[in-house]
Gaussian input, Z-matrix of N, CA and C with variables (Angstrom, degrees):
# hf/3-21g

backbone

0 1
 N
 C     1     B1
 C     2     B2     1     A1
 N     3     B3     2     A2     1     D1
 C     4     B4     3     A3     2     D2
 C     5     B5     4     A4     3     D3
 N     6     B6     5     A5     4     D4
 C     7     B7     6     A6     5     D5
 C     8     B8     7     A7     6     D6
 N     9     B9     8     A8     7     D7
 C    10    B10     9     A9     8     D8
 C    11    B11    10    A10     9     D9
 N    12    B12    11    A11    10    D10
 C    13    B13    12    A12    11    D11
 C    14    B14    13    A13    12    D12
 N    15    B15    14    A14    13    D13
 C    16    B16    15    A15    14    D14
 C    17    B17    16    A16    15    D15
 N    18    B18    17    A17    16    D16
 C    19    B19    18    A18    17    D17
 C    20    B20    19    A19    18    D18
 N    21    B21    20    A20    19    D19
 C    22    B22    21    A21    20    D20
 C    23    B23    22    A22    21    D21
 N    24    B24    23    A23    22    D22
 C    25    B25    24    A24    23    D23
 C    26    B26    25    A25    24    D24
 N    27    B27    26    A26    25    D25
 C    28    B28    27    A27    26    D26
 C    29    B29    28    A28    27    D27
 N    30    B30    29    A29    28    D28
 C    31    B31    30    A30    29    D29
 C    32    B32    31    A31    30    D30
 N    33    B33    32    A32    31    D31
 C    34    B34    33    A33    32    D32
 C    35    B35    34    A34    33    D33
 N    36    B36    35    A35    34    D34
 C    37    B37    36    A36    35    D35
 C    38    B38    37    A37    36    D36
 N    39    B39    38    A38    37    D37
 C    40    B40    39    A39    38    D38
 C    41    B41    40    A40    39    D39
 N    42    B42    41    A41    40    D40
 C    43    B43    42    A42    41    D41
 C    44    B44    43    A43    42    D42
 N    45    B45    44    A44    43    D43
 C    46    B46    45    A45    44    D44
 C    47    B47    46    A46    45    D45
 N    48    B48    47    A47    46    D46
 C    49    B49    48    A48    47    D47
 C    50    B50    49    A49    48    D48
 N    51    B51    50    A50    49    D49
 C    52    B52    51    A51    50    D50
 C    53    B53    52    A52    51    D51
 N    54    B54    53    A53    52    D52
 C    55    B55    54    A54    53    D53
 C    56    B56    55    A55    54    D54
 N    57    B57    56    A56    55    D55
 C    58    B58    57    A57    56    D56
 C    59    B59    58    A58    57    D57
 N    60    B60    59    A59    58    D58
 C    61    B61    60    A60    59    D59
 C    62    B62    61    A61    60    D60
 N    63    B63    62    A62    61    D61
 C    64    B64    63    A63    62    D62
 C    65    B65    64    A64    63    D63
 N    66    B66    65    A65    64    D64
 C    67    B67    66    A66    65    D65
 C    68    B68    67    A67    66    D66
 N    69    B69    68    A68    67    D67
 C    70    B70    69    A69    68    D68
 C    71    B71    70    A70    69    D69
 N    72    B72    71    A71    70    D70
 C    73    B73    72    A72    71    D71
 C    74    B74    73    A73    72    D72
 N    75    B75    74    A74    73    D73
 C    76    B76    75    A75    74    D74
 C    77    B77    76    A76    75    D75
 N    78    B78    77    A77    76    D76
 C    79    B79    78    A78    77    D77
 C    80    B80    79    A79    78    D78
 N    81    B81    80    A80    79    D79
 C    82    B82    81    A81    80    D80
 C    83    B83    82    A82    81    D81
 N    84    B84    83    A83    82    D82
 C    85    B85    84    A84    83    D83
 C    86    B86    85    A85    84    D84
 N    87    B87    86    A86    85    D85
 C    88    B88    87    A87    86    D86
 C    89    B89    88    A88    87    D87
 N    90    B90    89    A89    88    D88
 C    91    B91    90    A90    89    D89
 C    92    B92    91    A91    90    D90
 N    93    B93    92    A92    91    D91
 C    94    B94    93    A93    92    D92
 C    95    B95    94    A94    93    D93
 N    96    B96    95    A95    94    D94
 C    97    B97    96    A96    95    D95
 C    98    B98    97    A97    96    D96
 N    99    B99    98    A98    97    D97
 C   100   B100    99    A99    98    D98
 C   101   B101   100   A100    99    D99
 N   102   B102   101   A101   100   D100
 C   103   B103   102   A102   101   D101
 C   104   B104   103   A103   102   D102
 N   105   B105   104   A104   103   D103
 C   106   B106   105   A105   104   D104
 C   107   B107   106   A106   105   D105
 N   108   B108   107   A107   106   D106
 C   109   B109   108   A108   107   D107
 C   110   B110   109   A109   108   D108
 N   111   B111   110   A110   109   D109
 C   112   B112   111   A111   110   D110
 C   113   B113   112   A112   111   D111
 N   114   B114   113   A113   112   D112
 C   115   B115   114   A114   113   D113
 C   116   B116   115   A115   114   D114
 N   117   B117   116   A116   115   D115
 C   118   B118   117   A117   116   D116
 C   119   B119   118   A118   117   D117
 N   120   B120   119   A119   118   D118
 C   121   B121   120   A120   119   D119
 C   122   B122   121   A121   120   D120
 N   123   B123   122   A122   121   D121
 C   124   B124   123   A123   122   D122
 C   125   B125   124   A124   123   D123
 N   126   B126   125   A125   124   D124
 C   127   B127   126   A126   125   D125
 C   128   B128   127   A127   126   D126
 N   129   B129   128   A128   127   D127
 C   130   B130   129   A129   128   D128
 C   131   B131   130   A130   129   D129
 N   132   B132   131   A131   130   D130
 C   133   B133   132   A132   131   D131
 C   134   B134   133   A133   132   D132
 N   135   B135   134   A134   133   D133
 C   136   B136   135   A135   134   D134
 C   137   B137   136   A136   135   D135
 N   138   B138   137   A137   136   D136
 C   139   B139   138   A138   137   D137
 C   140   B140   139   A139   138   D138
 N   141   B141   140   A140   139   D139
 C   142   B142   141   A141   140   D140
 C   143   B143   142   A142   141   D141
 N   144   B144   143   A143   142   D142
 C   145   B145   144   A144   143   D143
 C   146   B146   145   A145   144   D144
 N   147   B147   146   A146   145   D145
 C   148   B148   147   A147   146   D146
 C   149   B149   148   A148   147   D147
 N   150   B150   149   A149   148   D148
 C   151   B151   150   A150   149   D149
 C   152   B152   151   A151   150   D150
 N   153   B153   152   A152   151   D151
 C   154   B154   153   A153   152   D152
 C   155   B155   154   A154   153   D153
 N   156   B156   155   A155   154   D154
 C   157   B157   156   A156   155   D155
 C   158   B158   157   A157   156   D156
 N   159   B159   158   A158   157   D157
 C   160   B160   159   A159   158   D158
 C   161   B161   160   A160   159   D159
 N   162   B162   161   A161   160   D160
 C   163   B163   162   A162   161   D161
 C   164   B164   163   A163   162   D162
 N   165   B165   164   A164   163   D163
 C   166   B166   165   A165   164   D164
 C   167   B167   166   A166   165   D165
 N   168   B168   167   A167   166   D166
 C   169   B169   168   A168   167   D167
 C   170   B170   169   A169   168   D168
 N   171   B171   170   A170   169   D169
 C   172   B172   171   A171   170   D170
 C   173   B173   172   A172   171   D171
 N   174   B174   173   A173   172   D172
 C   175   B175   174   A174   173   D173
 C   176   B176   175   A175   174   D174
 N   177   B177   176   A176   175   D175
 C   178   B178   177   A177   176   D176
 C   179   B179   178   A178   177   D177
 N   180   B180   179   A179   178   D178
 C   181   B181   180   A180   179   D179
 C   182   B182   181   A181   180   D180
 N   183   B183   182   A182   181   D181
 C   184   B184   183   A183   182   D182
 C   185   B185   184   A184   183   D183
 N   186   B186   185   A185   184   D184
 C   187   B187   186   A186   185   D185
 C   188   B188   187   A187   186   D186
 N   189   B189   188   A188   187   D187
 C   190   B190   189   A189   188   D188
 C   191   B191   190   A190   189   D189
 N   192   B192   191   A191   190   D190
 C   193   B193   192   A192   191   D191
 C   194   B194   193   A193   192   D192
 N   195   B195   194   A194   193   D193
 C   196   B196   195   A195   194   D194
 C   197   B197   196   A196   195   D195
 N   198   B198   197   A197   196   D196
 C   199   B199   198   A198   197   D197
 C   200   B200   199   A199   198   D198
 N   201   B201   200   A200   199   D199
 C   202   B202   201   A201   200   D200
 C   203   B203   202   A202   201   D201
 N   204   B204   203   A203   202   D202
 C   205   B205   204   A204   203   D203
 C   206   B206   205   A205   204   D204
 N   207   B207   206   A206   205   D205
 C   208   B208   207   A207   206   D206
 C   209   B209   208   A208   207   D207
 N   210   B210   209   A209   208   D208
 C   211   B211   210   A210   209   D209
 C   212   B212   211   A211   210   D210
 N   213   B213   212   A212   211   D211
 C   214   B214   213   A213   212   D212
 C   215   B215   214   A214   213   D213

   B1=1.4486
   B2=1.5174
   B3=1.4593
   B4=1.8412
   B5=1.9914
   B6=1.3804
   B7=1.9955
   B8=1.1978
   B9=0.9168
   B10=1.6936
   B11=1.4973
   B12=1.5332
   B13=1.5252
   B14=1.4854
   B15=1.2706
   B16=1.7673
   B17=1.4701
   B18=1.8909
   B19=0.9890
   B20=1.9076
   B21=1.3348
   B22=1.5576
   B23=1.7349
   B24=1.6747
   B25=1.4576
   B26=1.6646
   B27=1.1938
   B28=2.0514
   B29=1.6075
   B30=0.8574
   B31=2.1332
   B32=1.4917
   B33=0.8549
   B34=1.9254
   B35=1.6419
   B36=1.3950
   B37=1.3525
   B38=1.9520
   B39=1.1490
   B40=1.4962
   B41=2.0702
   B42=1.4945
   B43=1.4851
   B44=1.3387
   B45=1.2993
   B46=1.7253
   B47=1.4022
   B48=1.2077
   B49=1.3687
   B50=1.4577
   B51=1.4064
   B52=1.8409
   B53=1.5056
   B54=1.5136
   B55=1.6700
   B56=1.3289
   B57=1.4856
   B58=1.2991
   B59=1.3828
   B60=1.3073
   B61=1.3515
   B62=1.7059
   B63=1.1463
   B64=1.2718
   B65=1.6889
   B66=1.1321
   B67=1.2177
   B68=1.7840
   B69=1.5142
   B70=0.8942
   B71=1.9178
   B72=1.6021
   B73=1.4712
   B74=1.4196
   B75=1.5239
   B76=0.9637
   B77=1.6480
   B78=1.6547
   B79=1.5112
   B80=1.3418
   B81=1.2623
   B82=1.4638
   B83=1.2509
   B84=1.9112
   B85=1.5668
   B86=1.5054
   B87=1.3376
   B88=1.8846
   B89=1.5055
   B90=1.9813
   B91=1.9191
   B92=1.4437
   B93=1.3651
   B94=1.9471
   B95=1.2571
   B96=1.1374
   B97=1.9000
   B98=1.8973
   B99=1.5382
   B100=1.3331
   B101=1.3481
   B102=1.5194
   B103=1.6801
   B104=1.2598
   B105=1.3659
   B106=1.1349
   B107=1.8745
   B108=1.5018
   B109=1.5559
   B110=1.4004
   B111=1.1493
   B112=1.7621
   B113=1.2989
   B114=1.6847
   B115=1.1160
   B116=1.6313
   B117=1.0126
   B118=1.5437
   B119=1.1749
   B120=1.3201
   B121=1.4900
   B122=1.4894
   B123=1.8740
   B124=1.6193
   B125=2.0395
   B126=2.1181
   B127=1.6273
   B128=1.1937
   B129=1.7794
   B130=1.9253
   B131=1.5728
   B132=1.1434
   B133=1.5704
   B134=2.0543
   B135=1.6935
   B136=1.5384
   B137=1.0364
   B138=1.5429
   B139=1.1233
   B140=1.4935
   B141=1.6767
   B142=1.4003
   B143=1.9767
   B144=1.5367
   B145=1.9834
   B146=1.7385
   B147=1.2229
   B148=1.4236
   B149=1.4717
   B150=1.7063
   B151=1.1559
   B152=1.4820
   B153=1.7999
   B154=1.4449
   B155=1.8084
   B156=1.4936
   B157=1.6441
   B158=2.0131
   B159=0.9587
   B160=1.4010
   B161=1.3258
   B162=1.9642
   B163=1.6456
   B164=1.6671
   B165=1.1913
   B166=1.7150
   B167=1.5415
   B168=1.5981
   B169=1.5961
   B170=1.2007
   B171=1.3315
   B172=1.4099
   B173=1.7426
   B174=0.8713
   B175=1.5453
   B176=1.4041
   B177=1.6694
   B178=1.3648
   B179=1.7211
   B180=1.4557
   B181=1.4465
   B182=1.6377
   B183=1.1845
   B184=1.6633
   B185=1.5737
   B186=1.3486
   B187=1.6251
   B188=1.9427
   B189=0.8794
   B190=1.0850
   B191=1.3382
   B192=1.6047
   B193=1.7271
   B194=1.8268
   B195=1.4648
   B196=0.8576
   B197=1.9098
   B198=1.2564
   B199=1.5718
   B200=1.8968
   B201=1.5918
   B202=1.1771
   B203=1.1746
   B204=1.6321
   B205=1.3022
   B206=1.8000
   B207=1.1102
   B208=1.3329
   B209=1.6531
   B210=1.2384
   B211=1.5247
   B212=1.5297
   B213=1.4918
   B214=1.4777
   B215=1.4412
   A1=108.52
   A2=107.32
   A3=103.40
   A4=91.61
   A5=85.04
   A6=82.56
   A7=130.18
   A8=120.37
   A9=110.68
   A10=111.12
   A11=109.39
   A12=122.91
   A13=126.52
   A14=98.48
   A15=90.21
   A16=94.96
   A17=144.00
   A18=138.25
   A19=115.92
   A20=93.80
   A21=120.69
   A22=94.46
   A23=116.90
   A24=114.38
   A25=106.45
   A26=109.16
   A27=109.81
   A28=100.76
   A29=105.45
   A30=111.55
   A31=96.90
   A32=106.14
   A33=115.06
   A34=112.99
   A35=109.43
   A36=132.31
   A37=102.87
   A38=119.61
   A39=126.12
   A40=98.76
   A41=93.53
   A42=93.44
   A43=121.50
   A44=100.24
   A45=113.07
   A46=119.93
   A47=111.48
   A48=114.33
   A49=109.64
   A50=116.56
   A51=126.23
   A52=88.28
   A53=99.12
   A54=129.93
   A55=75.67
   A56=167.32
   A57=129.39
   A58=127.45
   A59=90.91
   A60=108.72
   A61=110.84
   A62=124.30
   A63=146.08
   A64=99.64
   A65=131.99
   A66=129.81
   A67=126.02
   A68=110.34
   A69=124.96
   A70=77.94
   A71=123.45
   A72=117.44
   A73=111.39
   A74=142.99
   A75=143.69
   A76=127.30
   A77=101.69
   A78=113.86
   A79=116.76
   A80=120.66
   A81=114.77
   A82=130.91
   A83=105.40
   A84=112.11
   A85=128.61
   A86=85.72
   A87=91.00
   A88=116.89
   A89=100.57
   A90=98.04
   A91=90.53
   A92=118.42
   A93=101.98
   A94=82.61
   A95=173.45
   A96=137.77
   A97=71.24
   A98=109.01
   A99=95.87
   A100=151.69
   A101=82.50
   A102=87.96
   A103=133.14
   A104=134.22
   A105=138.72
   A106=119.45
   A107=105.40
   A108=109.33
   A109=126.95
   A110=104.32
   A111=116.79
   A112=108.44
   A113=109.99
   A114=99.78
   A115=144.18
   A116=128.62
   A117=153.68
   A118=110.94
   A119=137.62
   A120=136.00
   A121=117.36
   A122=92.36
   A123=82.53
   A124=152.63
   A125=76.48
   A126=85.21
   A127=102.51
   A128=126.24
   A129=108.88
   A130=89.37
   A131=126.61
   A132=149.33
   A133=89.94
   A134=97.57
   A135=118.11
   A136=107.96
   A137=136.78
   A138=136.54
   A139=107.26
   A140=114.06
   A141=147.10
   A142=82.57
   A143=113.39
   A144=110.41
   A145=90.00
   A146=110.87
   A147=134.47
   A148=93.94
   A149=111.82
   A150=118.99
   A151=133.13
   A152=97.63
   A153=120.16
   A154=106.88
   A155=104.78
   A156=107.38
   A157=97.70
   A158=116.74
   A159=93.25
   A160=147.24
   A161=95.02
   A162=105.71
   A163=98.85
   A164=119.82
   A165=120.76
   A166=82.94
   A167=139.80
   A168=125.16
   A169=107.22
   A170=133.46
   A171=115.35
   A172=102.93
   A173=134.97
   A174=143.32
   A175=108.88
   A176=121.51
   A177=142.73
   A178=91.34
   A179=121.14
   A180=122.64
   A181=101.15
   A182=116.45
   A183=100.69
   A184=112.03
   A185=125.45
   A186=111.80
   A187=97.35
   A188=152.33
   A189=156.47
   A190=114.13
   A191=100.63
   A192=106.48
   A193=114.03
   A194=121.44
   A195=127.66
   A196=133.48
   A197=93.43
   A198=128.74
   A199=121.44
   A200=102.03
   A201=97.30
   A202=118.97
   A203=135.52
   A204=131.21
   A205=95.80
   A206=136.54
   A207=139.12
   A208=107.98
   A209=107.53
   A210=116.48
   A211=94.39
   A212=134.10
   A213=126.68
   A214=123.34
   D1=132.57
   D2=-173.60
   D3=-106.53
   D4=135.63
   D5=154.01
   D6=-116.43
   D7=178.39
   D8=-162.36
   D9=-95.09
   D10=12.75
   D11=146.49
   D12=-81.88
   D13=-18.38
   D14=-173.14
   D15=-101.90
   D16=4.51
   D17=174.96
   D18=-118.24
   D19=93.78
   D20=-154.61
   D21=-55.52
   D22=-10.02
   D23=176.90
   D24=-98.22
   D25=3.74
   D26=172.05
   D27=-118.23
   D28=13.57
   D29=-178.81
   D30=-87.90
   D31=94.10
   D32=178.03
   D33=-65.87
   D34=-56.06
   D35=176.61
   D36=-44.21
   D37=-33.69
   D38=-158.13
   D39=-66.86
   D40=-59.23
   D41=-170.93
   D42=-69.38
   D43=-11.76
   D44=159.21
   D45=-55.03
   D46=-65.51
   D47=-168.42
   D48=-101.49
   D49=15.36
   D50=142.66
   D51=-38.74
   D52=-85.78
   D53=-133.91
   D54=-74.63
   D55=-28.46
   D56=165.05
   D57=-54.61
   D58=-56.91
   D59=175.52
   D60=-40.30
   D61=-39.59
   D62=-179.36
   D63=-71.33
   D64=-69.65
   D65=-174.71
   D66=-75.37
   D67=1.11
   D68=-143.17
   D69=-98.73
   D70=-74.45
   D71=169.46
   D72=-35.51
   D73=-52.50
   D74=177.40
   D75=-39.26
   D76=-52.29
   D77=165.03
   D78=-75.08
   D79=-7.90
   D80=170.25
   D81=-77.00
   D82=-56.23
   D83=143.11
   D84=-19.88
   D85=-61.38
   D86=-167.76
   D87=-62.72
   D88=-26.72
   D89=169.89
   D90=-72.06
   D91=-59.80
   D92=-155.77
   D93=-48.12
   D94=-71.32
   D95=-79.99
   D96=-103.06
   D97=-46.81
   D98=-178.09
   D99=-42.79
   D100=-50.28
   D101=159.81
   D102=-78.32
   D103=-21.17
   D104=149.62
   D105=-37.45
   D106=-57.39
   D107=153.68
   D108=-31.60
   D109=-77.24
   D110=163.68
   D111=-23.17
   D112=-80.85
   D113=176.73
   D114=-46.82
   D115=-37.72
   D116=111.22
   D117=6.74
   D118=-60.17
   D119=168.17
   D120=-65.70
   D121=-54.93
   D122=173.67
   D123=-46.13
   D124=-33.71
   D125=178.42
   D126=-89.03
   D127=-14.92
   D128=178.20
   D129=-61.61
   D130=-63.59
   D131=-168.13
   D132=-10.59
   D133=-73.82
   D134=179.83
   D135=-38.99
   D136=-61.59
   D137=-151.10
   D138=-68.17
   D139=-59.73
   D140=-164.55
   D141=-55.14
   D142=-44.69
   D143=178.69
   D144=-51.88
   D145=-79.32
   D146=-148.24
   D147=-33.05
   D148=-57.46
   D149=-169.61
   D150=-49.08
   D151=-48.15
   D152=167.22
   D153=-49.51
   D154=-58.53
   D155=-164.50
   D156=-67.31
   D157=-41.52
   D158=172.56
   D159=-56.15
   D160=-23.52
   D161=179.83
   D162=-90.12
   D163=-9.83
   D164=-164.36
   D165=-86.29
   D166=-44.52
   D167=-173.36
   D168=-92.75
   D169=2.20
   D170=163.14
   D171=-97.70
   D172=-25.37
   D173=155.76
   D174=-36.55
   D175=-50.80
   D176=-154.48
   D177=-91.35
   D178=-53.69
   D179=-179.96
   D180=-63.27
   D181=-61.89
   D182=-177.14
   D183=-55.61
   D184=-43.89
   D185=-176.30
   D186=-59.77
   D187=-58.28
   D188=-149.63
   D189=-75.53
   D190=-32.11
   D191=166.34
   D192=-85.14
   D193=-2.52
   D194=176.26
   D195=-78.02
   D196=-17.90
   D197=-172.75
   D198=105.84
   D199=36.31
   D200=165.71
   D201=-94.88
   D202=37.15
   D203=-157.16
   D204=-95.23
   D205=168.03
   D206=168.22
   D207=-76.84
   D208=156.03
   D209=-157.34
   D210=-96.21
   D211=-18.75
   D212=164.86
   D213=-48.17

């Protein structure tokens, strides 16, 4: 008597979890690539702050060294 376990061409379940197995490294990559991105935005994000706030206090030190100080 054959069952349709011992004939690896009537195993339905098998080609299923090929193609997971198969897609499964694939979707993983594709989150890391993501988060790596993310991250990637976030620190230009920082820098592009850092950058802004440094030219806004040297902007702020030259007006102030210029004679905008208060007369008190």
């Amino acid at each position: 008597m054959i069952l349709a376990g011992d004939v690896p061409a009537l195993v339905t379940t098998t080609t299923g979890n090929v193609l997971e197995m198969k897609q499964a490294p694939v979707e993983y990559t594709l989150h890391t690539m993501a988060k790596v991105r993310d991250f990637m935005e976030m620190w230009l994000g920082s820098q592009i702050m850092h950058d802004t706030q440094q030219q806004s206090c040297t902007q702020n030190n030259q007006m102030t060294s210029v004679g905008y100080k208060s007369d008190t």
